[in-house]
N, C-alpha and C positions, 0 to 999 in steps of 0.2 A: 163519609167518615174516612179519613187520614190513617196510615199506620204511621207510629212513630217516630222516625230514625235516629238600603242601601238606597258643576254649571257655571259655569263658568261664563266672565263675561255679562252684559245684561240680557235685554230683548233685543236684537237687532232689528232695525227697520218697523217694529211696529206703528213707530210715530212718525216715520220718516216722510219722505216723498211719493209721488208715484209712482217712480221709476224703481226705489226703493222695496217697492210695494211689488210689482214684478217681476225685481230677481229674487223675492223670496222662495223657499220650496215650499211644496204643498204641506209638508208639516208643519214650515211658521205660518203657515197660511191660515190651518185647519185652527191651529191656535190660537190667531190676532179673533178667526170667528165668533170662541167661545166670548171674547169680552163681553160684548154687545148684551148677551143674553145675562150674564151673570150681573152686570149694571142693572138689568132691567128686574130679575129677583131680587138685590139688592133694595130697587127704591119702593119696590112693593111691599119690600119683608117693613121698611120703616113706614109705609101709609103713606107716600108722598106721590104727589101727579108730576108728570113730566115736565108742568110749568109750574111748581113749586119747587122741584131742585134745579130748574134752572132760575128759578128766583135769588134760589141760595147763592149759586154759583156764577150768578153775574153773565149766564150766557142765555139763547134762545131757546126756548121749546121745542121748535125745529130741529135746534142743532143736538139737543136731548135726543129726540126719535130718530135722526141720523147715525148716534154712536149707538144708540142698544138696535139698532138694526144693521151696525157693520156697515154702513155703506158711509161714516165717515170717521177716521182717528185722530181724537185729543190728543194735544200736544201731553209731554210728561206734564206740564205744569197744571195745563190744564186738567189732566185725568186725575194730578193729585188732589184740585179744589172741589170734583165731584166726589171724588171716594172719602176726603175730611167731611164732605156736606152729611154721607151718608154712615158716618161712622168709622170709618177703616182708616185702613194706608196703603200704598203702593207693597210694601210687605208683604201685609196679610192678603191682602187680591191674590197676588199671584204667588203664595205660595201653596206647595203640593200636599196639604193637610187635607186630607181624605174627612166625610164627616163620622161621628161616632158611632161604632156600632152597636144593636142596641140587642137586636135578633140572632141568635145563632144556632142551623142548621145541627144533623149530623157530618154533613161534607166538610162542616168547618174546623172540627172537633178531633184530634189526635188522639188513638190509642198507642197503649205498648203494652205486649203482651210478657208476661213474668212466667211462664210452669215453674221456675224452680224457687221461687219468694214466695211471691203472692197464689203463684195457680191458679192466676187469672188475669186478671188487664188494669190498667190504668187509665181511664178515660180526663183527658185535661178540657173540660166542656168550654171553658173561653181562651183559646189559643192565645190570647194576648192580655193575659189575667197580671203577669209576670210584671207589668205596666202599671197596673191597678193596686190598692190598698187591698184587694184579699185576691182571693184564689182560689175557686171552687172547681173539687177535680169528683169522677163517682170513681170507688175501687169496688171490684171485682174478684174477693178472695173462695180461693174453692175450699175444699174437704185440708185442713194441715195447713192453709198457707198461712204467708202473716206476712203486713210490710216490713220495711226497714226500721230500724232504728232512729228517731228523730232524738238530735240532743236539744236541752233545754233553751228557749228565747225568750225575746219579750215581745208579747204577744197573744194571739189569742184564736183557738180552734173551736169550731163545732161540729157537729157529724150527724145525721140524721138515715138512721136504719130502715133501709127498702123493704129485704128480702133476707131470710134468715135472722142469726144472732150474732154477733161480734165480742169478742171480749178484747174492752180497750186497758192496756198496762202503762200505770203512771209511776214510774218508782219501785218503789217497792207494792203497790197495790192492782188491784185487780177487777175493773166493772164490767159486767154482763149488761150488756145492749140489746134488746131485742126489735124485731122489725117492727116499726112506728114509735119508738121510741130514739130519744133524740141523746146527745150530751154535748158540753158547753164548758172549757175549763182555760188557765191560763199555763202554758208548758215550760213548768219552772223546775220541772224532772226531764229525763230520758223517759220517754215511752214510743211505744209503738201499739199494732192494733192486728189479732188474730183469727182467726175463725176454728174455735174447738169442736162446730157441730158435723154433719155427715153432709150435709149439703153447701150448695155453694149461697154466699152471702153477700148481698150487695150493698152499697151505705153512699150516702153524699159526704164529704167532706170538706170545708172551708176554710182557709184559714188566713191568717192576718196577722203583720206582711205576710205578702207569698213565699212558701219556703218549699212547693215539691219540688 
């Protein structure tokens, strides 16, 4: 767990010649390697044999098991007519879009610690929530603390009580929350949310759009 507190040009030489091929550096090197193998998840993930996309594609089977083994490189025009066969484009291949995440540790997860608010922590459990249509963070208020002040949006919060009691303030009103007890409302007031008991209280809370 975390405490608190981003080409220019194309691919050079990947389709080129041989000679092409070695004045590259070992990092276009290491890179032209990944294609091969990424073709080859690619024509698995769609159910196709190596001589059904080169059916598609108007080339040999051979010359299929040559590029997903790296030891031969499609011209662009070519590499464009297998990645059209298999769905994509030259775009999407090589761009650096990481896949989604789905799991998320403690190591991935940000705290920040309040004594003088909360008198306790903030935990933001999906670091990249902020991205997403909600936002689910757990607080940590001690003995007196309370968060900030949220002004009103359009939108929509829920909170689901751990540990201790909470009292959530909407307005001019007042709900006692207790631990396994949950609340669900739309923040068309100022409210915020305090802990009046002797102990420290903990709670989930979600909200949509992300607004901590």
């Amino acid at each position: 767990m975390r405490a608190f507190p981003g080409k220019s040009g194309g691919i050079p030489g990947i389709f080129g010649t041989h000679s092409l091929w070695n004045a590259r550096t070992n990092k276009e090197k290491a890179f032209v390697m990944k294609i091969g193998e990424k073709l080859r998840q690619l024509r698995v993930q769609k159910n196709l044999t190596q001589e059904e996309l080169a059916d598609r594609c108007e080339l040999s089977k051979g010359f299929i098991s040559q590029v997903e083994r790296d030891l031969a490189s499609p011209s662009i025009a070519t590499l464009n007519d297998i990645l059209e066969a298999l769905g994509t484009s030259l775009k999407e291949f090589f761009s650096d879009s990481q896949p989604e995440k789905i799991v998320f540790s403690p190591d991935d997860m940000f705290v920040k610690s309040d004594e003088e608010g909360l008198k306790g922590t903030l935990t933001w459990l999906v670091p990249t929530a902020q991205k997403n249509q909600m936002e689910p963070v757990q607080v940590c208020l001690g003995e007196g603390g309370q968060t900030q002040e949220m002004p009103p949006f359009e939108g929509e919060e829920f909170g689901l009580v751990l540990q201790g009691s909470i009292c959530l303030h909407i307005g001019t009103k007042s709900y006692r929350v207790k631990a396994g007890e949950s609340f669900c409302f739309h923040p068309s007031d100022a409210h915020f949310i305090s802990n009046q008991g002797k102990r420290e209280a903990r709670f989930l809370w979600i909200c949509t759009p992300p607004s901590f």
